[in-house]
C-alpha positions as CSV (number, residue, x, y, z in Angstrom):
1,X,-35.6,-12.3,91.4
2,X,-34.0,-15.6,90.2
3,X,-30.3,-14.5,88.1
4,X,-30.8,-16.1,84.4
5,X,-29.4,-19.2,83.9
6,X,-26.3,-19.5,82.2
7,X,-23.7,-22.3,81.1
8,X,-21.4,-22.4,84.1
9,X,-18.3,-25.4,84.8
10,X,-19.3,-28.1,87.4
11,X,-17.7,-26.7,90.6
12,X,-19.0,-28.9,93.6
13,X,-18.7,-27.2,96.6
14,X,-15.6,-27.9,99.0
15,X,-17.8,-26.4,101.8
16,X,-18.1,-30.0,102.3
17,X,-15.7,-32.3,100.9
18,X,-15.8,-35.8,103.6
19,X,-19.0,-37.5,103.7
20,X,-18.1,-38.3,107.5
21,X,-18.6,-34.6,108.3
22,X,-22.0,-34.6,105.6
23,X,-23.2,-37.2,108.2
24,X,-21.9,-35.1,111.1
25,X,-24.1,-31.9,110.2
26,X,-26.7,-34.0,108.9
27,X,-27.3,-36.3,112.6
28,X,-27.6,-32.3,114.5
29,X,-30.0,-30.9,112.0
30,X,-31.6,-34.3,112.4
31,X,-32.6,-32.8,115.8
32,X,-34.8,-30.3,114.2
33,X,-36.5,-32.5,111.5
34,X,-40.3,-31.3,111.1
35,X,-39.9,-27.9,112.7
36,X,-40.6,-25.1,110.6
37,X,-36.9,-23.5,109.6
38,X,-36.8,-19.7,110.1
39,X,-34.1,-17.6,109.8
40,X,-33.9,-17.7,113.8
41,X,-33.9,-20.9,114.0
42,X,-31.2,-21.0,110.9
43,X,-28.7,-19.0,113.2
44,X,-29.6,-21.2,116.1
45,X,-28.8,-24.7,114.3
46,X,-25.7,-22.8,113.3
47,X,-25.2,-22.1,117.1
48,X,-25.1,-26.3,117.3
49,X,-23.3,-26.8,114.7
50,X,-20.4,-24.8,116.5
51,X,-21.3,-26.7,119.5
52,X,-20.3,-29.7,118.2
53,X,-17.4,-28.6,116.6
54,X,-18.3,-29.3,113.3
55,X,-18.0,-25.6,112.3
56,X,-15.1,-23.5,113.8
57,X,-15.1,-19.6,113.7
58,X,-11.7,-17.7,114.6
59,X,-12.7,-15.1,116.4
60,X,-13.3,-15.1,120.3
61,X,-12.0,-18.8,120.5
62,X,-10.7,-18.5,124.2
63,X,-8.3,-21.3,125.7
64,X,-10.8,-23.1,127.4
65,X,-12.8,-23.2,123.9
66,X,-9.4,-24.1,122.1
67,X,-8.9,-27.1,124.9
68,X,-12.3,-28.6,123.8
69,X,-11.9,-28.6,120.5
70,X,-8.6,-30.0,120.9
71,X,-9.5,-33.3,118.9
72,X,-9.9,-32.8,115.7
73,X,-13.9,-32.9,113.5
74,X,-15.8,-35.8,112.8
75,X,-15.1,-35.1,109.3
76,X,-11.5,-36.9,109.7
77,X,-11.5,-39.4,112.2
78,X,-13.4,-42.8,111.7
79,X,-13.9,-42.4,115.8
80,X,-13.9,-39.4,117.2
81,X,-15.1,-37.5,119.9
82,X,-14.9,-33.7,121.6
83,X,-15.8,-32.0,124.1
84,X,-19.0,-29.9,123.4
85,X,-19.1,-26.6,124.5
86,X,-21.5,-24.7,126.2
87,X,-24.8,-22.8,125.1
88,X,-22.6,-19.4,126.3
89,X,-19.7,-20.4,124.4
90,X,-21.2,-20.9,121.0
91,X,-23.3,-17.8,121.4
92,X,-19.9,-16.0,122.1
93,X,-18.4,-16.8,118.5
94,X,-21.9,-16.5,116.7
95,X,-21.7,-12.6,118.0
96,X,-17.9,-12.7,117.8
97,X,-18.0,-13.9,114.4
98,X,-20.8,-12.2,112.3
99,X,-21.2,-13.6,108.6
100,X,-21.0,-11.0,105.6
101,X,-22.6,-13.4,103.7
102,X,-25.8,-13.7,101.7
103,X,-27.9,-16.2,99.9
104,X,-31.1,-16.0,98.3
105,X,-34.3,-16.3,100.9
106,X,-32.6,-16.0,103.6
107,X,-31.1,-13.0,105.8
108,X,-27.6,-12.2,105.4
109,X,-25.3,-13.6,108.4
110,X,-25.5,-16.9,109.9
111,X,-29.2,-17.8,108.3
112,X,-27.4,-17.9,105.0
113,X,-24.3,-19.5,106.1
114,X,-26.6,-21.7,107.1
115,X,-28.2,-22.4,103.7
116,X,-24.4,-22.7,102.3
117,X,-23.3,-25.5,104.5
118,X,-26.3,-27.7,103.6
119,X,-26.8,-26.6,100.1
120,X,-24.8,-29.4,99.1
121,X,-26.8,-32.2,101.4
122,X,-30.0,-30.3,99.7
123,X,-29.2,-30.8,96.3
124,X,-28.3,-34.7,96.8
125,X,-31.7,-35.3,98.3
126,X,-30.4,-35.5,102.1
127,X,-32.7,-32.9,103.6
128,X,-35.0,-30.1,102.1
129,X,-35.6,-26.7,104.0
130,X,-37.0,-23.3,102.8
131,X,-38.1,-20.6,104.7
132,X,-41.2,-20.5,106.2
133,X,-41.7,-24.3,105.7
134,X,-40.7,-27.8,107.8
135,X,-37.1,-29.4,107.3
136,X,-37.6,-32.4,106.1
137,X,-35.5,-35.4,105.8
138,X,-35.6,-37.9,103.2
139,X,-35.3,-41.5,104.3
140,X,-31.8,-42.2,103.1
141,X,-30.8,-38.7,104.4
142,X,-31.9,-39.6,107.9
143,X,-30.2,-43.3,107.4
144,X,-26.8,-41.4,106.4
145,X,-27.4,-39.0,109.4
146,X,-28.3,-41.8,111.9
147,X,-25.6,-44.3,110.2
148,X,-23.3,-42.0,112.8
149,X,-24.1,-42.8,116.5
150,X,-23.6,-39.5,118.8
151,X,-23.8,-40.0,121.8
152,X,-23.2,-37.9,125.2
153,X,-20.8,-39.5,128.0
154,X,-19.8,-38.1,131.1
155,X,-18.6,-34.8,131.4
156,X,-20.0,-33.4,128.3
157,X,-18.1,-35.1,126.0
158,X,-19.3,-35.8,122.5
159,X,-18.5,-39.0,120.9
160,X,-19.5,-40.5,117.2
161,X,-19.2,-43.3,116.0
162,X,-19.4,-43.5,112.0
163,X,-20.2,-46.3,110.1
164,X,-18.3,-46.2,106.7
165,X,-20.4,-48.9,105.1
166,X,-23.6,-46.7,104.2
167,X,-21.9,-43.5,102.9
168,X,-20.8,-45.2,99.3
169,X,-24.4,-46.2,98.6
170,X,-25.9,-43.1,100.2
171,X,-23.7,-40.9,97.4
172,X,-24.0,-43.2,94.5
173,X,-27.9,-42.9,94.7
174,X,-27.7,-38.9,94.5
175,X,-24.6,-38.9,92.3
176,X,-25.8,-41.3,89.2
177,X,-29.1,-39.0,89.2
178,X,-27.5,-35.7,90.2
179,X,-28.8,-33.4,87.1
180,X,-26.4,-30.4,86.4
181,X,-29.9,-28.2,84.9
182,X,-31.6,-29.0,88.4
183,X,-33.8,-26.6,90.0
184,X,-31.5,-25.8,92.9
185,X,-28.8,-24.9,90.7
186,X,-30.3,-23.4,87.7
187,X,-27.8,-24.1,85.0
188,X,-28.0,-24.6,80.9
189,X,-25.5,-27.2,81.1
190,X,-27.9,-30.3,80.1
191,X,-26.1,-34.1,81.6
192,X,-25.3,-36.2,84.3
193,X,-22.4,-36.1,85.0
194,X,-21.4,-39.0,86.9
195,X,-23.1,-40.8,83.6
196,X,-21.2,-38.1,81.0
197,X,-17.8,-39.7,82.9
198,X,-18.5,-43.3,82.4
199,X,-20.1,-42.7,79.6
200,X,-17.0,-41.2,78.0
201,X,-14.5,-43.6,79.8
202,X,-16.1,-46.1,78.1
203,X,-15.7,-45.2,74.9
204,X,-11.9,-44.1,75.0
205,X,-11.2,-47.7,76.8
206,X,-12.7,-49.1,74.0
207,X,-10.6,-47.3,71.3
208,X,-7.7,-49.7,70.3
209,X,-5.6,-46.7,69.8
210,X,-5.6,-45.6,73.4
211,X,-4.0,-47.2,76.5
212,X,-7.6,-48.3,78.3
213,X,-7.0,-46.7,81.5
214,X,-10.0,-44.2,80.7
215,X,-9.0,-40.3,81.4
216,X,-6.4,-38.2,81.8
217,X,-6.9,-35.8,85.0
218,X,-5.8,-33.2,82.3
219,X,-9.0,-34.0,80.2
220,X,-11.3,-34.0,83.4
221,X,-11.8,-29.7,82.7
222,X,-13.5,-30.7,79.3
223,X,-15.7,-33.1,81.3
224,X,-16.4,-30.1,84.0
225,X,-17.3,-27.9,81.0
226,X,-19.0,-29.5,78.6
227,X,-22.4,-28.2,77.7
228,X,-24.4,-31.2,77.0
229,X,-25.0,-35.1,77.3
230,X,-23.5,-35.9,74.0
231,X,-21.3,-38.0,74.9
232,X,-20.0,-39.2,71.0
233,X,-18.8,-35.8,70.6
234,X,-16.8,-35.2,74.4
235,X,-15.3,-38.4,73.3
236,X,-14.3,-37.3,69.8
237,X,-12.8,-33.9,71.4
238,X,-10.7,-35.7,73.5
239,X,-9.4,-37.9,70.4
240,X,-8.4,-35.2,68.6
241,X,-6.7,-33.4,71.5
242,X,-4.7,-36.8,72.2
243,X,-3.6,-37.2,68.6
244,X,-2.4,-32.9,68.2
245,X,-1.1,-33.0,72.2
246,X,-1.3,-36.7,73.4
247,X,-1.6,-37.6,76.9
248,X,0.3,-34.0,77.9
249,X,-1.1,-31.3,76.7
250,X,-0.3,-28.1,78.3
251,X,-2.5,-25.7,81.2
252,X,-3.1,-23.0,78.0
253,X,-4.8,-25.6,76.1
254,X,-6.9,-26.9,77.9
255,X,-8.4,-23.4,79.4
256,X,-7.9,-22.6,76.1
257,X,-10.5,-25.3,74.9
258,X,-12.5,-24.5,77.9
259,X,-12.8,-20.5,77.3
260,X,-13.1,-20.0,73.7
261,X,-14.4,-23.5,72.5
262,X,-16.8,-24.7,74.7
263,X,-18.1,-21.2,76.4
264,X,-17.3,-19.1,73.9
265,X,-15.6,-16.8,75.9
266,X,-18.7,-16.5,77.5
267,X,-17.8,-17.4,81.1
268,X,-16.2,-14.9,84.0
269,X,-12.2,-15.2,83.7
270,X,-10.9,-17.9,86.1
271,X,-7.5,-18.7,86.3
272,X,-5.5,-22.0,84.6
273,X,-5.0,-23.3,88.6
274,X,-8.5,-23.2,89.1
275,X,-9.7,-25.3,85.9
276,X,-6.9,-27.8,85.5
277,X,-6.4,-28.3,89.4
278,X,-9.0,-26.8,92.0
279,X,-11.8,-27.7,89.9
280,X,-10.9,-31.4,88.6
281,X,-9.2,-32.3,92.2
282,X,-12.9,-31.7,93.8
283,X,-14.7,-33.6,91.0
284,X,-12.5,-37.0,91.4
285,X,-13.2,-36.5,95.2
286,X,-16.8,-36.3,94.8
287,X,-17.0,-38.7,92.3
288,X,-14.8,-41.1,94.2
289,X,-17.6,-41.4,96.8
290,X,-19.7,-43.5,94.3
291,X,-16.8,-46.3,94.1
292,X,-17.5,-46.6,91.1
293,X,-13.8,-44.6,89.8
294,X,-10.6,-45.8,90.1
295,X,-7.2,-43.8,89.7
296,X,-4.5,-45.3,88.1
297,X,-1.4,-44.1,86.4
298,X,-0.2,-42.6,89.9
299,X,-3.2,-41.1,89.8
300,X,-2.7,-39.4,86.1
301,X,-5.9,-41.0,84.7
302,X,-9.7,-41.7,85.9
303,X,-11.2,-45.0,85.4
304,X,-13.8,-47.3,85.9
305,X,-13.9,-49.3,89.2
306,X,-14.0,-52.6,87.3
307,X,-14.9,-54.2,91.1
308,X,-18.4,-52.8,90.6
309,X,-18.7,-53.1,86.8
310,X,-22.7,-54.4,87.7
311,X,-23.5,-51.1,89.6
312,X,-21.7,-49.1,86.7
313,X,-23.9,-51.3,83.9
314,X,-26.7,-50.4,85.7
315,X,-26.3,-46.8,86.1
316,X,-25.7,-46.3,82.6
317,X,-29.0,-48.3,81.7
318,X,-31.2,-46.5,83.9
319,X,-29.7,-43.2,84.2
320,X,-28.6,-42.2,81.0
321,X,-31.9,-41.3,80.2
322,X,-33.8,-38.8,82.4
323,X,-36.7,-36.4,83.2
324,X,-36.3,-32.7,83.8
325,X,-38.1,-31.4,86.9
326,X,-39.1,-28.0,87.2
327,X,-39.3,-27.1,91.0
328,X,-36.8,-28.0,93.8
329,X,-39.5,-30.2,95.5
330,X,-40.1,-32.6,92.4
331,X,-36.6,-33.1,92.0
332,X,-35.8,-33.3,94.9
333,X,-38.5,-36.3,95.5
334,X,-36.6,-38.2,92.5
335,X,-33.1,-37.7,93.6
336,X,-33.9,-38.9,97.3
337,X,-36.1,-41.7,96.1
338,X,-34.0,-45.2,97.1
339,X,-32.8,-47.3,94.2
340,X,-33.0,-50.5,95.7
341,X,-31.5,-52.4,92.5
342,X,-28.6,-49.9,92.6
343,X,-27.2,-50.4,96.4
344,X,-28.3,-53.9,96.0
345,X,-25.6,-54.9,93.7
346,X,-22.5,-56.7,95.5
347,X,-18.9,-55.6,93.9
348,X,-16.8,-57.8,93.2
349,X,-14.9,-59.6,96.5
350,X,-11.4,-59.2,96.3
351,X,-9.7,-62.3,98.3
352,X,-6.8,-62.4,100.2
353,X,-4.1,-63.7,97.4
354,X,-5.4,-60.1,95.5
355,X,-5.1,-58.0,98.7
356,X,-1.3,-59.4,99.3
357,X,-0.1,-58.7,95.4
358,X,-2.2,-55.2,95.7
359,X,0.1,-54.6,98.6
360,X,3.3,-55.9,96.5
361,X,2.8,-53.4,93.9
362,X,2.1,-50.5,95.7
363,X,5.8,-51.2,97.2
364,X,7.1,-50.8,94.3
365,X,5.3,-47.5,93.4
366,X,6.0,-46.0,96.8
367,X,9.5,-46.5,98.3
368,X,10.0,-46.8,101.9
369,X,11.6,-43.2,102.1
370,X,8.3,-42.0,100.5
371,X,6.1,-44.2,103.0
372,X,8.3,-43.2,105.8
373,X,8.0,-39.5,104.9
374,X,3.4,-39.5,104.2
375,X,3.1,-41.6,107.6
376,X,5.4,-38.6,109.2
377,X,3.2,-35.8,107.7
378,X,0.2,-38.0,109.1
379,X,1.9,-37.6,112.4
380,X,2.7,-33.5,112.0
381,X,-0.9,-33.1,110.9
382,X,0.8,-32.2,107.0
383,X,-1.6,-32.1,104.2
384,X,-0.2,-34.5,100.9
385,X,1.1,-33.5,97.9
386,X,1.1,-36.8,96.1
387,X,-1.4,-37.0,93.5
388,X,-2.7,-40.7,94.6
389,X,-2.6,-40.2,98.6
390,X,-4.2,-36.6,98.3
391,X,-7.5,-38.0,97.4
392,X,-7.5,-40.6,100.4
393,X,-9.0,-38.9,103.5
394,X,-5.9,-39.2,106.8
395,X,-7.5,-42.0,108.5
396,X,-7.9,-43.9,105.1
397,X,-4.6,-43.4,104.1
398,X,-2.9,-44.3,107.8
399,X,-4.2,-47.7,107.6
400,X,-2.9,-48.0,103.5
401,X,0.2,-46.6,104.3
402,X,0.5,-49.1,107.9
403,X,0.1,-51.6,105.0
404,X,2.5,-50.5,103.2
405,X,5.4,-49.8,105.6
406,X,4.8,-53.6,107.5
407,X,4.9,-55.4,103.6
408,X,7.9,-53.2,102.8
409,X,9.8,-53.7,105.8
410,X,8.6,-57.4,105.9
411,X,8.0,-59.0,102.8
412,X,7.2,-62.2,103.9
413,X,4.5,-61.8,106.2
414,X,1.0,-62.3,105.2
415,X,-0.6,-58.9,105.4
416,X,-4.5,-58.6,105.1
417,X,-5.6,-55.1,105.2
418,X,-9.5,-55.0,105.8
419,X,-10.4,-52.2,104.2
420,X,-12.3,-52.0,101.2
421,X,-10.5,-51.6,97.9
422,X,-11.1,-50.6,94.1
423,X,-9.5,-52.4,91.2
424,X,-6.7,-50.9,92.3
425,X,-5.7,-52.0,95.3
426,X,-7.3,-48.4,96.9
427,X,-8.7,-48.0,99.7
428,X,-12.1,-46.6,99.5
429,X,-12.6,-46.3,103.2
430,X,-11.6,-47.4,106.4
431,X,-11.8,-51.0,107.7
432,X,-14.7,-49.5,110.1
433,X,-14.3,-52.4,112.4
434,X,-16.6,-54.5,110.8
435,X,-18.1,-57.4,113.2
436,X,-14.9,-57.9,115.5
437,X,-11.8,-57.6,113.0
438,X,-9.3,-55.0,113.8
439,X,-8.1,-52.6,110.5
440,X,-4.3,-55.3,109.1
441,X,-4.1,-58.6,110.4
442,X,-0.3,-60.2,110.0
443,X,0.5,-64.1,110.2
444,X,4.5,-64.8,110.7
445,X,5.4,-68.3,110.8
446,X,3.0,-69.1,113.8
447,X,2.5,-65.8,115.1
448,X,-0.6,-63.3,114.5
449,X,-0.2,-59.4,114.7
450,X,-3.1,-57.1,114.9
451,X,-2.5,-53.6,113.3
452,X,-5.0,-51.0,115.0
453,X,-4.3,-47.4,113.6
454,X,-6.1,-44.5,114.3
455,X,-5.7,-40.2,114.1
456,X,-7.5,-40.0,117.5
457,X,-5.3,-38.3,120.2
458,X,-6.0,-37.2,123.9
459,X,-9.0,-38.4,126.2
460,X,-11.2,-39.7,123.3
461,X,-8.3,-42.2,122.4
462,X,-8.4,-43.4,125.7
463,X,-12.0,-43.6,125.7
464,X,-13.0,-44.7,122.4
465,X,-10.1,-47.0,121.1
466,X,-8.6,-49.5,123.6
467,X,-11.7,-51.8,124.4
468,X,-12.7,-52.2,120.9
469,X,-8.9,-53.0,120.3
470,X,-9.4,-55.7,122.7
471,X,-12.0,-57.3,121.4
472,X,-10.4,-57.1,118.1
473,X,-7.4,-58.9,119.7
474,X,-9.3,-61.5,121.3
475,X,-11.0,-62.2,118.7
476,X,-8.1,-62.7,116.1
477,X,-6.3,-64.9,118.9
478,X,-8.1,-67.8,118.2
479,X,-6.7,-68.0,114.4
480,X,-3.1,-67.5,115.8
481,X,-0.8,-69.9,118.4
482,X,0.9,-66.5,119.3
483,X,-0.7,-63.1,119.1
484,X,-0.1,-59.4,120.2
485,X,-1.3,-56.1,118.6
486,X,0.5,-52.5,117.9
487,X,-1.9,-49.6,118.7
488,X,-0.4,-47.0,116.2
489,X,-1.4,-43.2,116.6
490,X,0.4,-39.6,116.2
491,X,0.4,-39.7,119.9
492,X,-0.3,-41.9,122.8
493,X,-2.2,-40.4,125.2
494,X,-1.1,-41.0,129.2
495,X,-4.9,-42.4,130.3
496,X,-5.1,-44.7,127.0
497,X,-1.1,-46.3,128.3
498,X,-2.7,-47.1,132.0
499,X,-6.0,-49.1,130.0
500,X,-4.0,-51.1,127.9
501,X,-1.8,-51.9,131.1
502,X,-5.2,-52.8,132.8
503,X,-6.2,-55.3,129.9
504,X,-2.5,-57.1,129.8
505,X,-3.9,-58.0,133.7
506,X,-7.4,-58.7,133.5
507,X,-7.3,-60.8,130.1
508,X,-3.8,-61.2,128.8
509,X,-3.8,-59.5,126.1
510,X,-0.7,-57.9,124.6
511,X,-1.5,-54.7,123.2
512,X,2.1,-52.4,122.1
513,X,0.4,-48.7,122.1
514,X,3.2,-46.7,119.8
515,X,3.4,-43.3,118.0
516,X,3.5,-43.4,114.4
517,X,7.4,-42.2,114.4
518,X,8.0,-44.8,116.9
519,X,6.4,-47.7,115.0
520,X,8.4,-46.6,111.9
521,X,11.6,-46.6,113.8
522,X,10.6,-50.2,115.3
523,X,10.1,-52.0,111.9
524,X,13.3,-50.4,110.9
525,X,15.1,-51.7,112.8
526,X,13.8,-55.3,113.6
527,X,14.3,-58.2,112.0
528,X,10.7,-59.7,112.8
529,X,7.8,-57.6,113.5
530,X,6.0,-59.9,116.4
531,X,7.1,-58.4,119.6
532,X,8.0,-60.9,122.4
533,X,6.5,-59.5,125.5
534,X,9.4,-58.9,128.5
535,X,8.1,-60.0,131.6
C-alpha cells in the first residue's frame, strides 16, 4: 500500500550530490538498458557499481581492494581513473556488506539500495526502472551517461573522461520542470521549485526597499517549506520577516515559521541544524547545477545568474504554468522530453577584461593566508568550511583558487582562467579542456604560462594528464615568444615525473610538475612566476 500523501520540506537527496558521479552510475547501468530489471539483476548492477568504485562498502575491503581504489570516484575528479576490481572481489563486499534497507517494490538489501541510489536519476527523467519491466533510458539520460567516456586500458584499469559541458543543460531540463506533487514522490506540496526561487527572487530584487541581491540563505527554509506556488504571498512573508528581523533573523525563527506557520506543527520534529543548514546547503547545490543561481554576499544570499537572464526568462514563461501527471510513466515522459529552446539559449560571454577584474575582486574577498590555507586542505583531502568555496566541487575550486593565488602573488600578469563563470566571477565547472586550451593561461611581459591543475594522483596521473598537458602547451606556444607550464597536483606521482622528462626531449616542451604546497611556496617566494628552464 502507498503511505498517504502529506506536506513534507524539499529534501533532495545527498545520495547523490555531483552530477559527475550521476553520470558515473548512469554510463554502468547504461550497460543494462532494455533488460528487464529484477531484483537479481538489482543486486548484480549493484555488484558493478562497486566494481567501478562508484559505491564503496566498509566491510571486507582487503588491501589489495584498498590499493585499487586508491584514486579517488569519478564523482570528484574531472579525469579520473581506478583500477576495477574483480567479479570475486565485488561479490566479497556484496556478502560482506548486507543492506538493512528497504524500499517499496523491491526486496530489502541490495535491490533496494539499488532503487535508492537512482531514485534521484529516476525522478529527473534520466532512466525509468520498475520491477518486472525493461530499464529504460531516456535520450538525454543516455547523452548525460555517454557524455562520460569509460574506457578499459591495460591492466584493468578504468578510466573516464567527463565532459562538463552537457551536465548544466542536462539538470536544467529536469530542474525547471521538476514538480514537487510528482508521482514518484507523492507529496501535497503544489510548485516548482526551481520556478517558486526565481519567481520570488524576482520580486524581492524588484522591491526598492531591499538590497537586490535576491535571498538570504536564512530565508531559503521558507522556500523548502512552503506549501504552494503562490509566489505573491512567499514573497510577502519574507517582507515582513525582513522588516521584524532584517536580513538576520535567528535559527528559532525561522523553524519557528517553518513548524507552526507553514505545517502547522504538522511535520515530524527535525532539528534547527537540519532546516537552516543541511537542508538549504543541498538545495543551492542542486539548484546551482541549473546555472541559473548565483551566490553573492560571501555566499549569504541566492540570486539570479544574470549571465543566463534568457534561459531564466524563458523558464519562467514556459514553466510557471504546468500539468499534473498521475502515474510515474506520464511524468516521467514530460520531464525527460528535451527542451530544445531551453539548452539552446547562449549566456551571456564574459570576455577577458571581466575575467581579470572577477579575479581582482575575489583578492580582495579572500586574502592570501585564506587562499594559502583552502589550496592546503585541497592537498590534505580537507573538506571546506567557507560558505562560498563549500558549494564548489575540489577540482572546481583548485583551478579558482590556482587563480586566485597566481593574481594575488602577481598582480600584474594577465590571468585568463577558462572556466566557466556566473555573474559572479564563479566557477560553475571546470575548464574541461575544451578544444586544446589548458585550465589558466598567464602572459608576463613576453612570456606565456600554462596553469594545468588537477586532484588526480598515482598511475592515472601519469596516464591521463601529461599528453593532454602537452598538447595544451603546444598549443598555447604559438600566442607566446616564451612559454612553459606548471603541472599543479596534491602529489606528483614518480611515473608521471619520467613522462614529462620524456616530452622536454622529444618536443621541447617545458612542463614544471609541482605539488600544490610546493607551488605555493614557489610563488611566495619569486619575484616573477615564469620559470627559466636550467640547462
Amino acid at each position: 500500500m502507498q503511505k498517504k500523501a502529506i506536506y513534507k520540506p524539499l529534501l533532495f537527496t545527498t545520495t547523490i550530490r555531483s552530477p559527475r558521479r550521476v553520470k558515473g552510475l548512469l554510463n554502468v547501468l547504461s550497460q543494462f538498458d532494455g533488460k528487464i530489471l529484477s531484483n537479481a539483476l538489482a543486486g548484480k548492477i549493484m555488484g558493478e557499481i562497486i566494481k567501478y568504485g562508484l559505491y564503496r562498502p566498509t566491510k571486507g575491503v582487503t588491501i589489495e581492494i584498498e590499493r585499487k581504489w586508491g584514486a579517488k570516484r569519478i564523482s570528484e575528479k574531472s579525469t579520473i581513473g581506478i583500477e576495477l576490481l574483480s567479479d570475486k572481489e565485488a561479490l566479497r563486499l556484496l556478502e560482506k556488506n548486507p543492506q538493512d534497507h528497504k524500499e517499496a517494490g523491491f526486496e530489502r538489501g541490495w535491490p533496494s539500495r539499488f532503487a535508492t541510489i537512482f531514485d534521484f536519476a529516476k525522478e529527473l527523467g534520466f532512466v525509468y526502472f520498475w520491477i518486472r519491466e525493461p530499464i529504460k533510458f531516456s535520450k538525454i539520460g543516455l547523452r548525460l551517461a555517454h557524455s562520460i567516456k569509460i574506457k578499459i586500458k591495460e591492466n584493468n584499469i578504468l578510466v573516464a573522461e567527463p565532459h562538463p559541458e552537457f551536465e548544466q543543460q542536462a539538470f536544467l531540463n529536469a530542474l525547471a520542470k521538476s514538480q514537487r506533487n510528482n508521482p514518484f514522490v507523492r507529496v501535497l506540496n503544489e510548485n516548482v521549485p526551481l520556478v517558486l526561487l526565481l519567481k520570488v527572487i524576482k520580486k524581492l530584487n524588484a522591491d526598492k526597499n531591499f538590497n537586490n541581491a535576491g535571498i538570504s540563505k536564512l530565508e531559503l527554509p521558507l522556500v523548502i517549506y512552503w506549501k504552494d506556488n503562490d509566489t505573491e504571498k512567499l514573497y510577502l512573508r519574507i517582507k515582513k520577516l525582513r522588516k521584524n528581523f532584517g536580513y538576520s533573523p535567528s535559527w528559532e525563527t525561522i523553524s519557528d515559521i517553518c513548524r507552526d506557520e507553514i505545517m502547522q506543527g504538522q511535520d515530524i520534529k527535525r532539528s534547527n541544524k537540519s532546516i537552516m543548514v543541511d537542508y538549504p546547503d543541498e538545495f543551492i547545490r542542486k539548484m546551482r547545477l541549473t546555472g541559473l543561481i548565483s551566490l553573492r554576499g560571501g555566499g549569504r544570499f541566492i540570486d539570479i545568474n544574470r549571465n543566463e537572464q534568457k534561459k531564466v526568462n524563458y523558464v519562467l514563461k514556459k514553466y510557471s504554468k504546468y500539468k499534473k501527471y498521475d502515474t510515474e510513466k506520464k511524468y516521467f515522459k514530460y520531464i525527460s522530453a528535451i527542451d530544445k529552446n531551453l539548452i539552446s539559449f547562449e549566456g551571456k560571454q564574459v570576455t577577458v577584461r571581466e575575467r581579470d577584474k572577477f579575479l581582482v575582486e575575489w583578492t580582495r574577498i579572500y586574502s592570501w593566508k585564506q587562499i594559502k590555507l583552502e589550496m592546503l586542505n585541497l592537498a590534505r583531502k580537507r573538506l571546506s568550511r567557507d560558505d562560498i568555496l563549500k558549494y564548489l566541487s575540489n577540482p572546481i575550486r583548485l583551478e579558482f583558487l590556482t587563480a586566485l593565488a597566481i593574481k594575488t602573488k602577481f598582480p600584474d600578469i594577465e590571468v585568463i582562467p577558462n572556466y566557466p563563470v556566473d555573474d559572479e566571477g564563479l566557477p560553475t565547472s571546470t575548464a574541461g579542456g575544451v578544444g586544446d586550451k589548458g585550465d589558466i593561461e598567464c602572459y608576463e611581459d613576453v612570456n606565456g604560462v600554462l596553469l594545468e591543475v588537477t586532484m588526480s594522483e598515482g598511475r592515472i596521473q601519469t596516464m591521463m594528464e601529461v599528453w593532454p598537458i602537452a598538447r595544451h602547451l603546444e598549443e598555447f606556444s604559438k600566442d607566446a615568444k616564451n612559454s612553459m607550464c606548471y603541472f599543479v597536483a596534491p602529489s606528483i606521482f614518480k611515473d608521471s615525473i619520467r613522462q614529462i622528462e620524456f616530452v622536454r626531449e622529444k618536443d621541447n616542451l617545458f612542463i614544471l610538475p609541482k605539488t600544490i604546497k610546493e607551488f605555493l611556496d614557489y610563488i611566495d617566494s619569486e619575484e616573477k612566476l615564469y620559470h627559466v628552464l636550467s640547462v
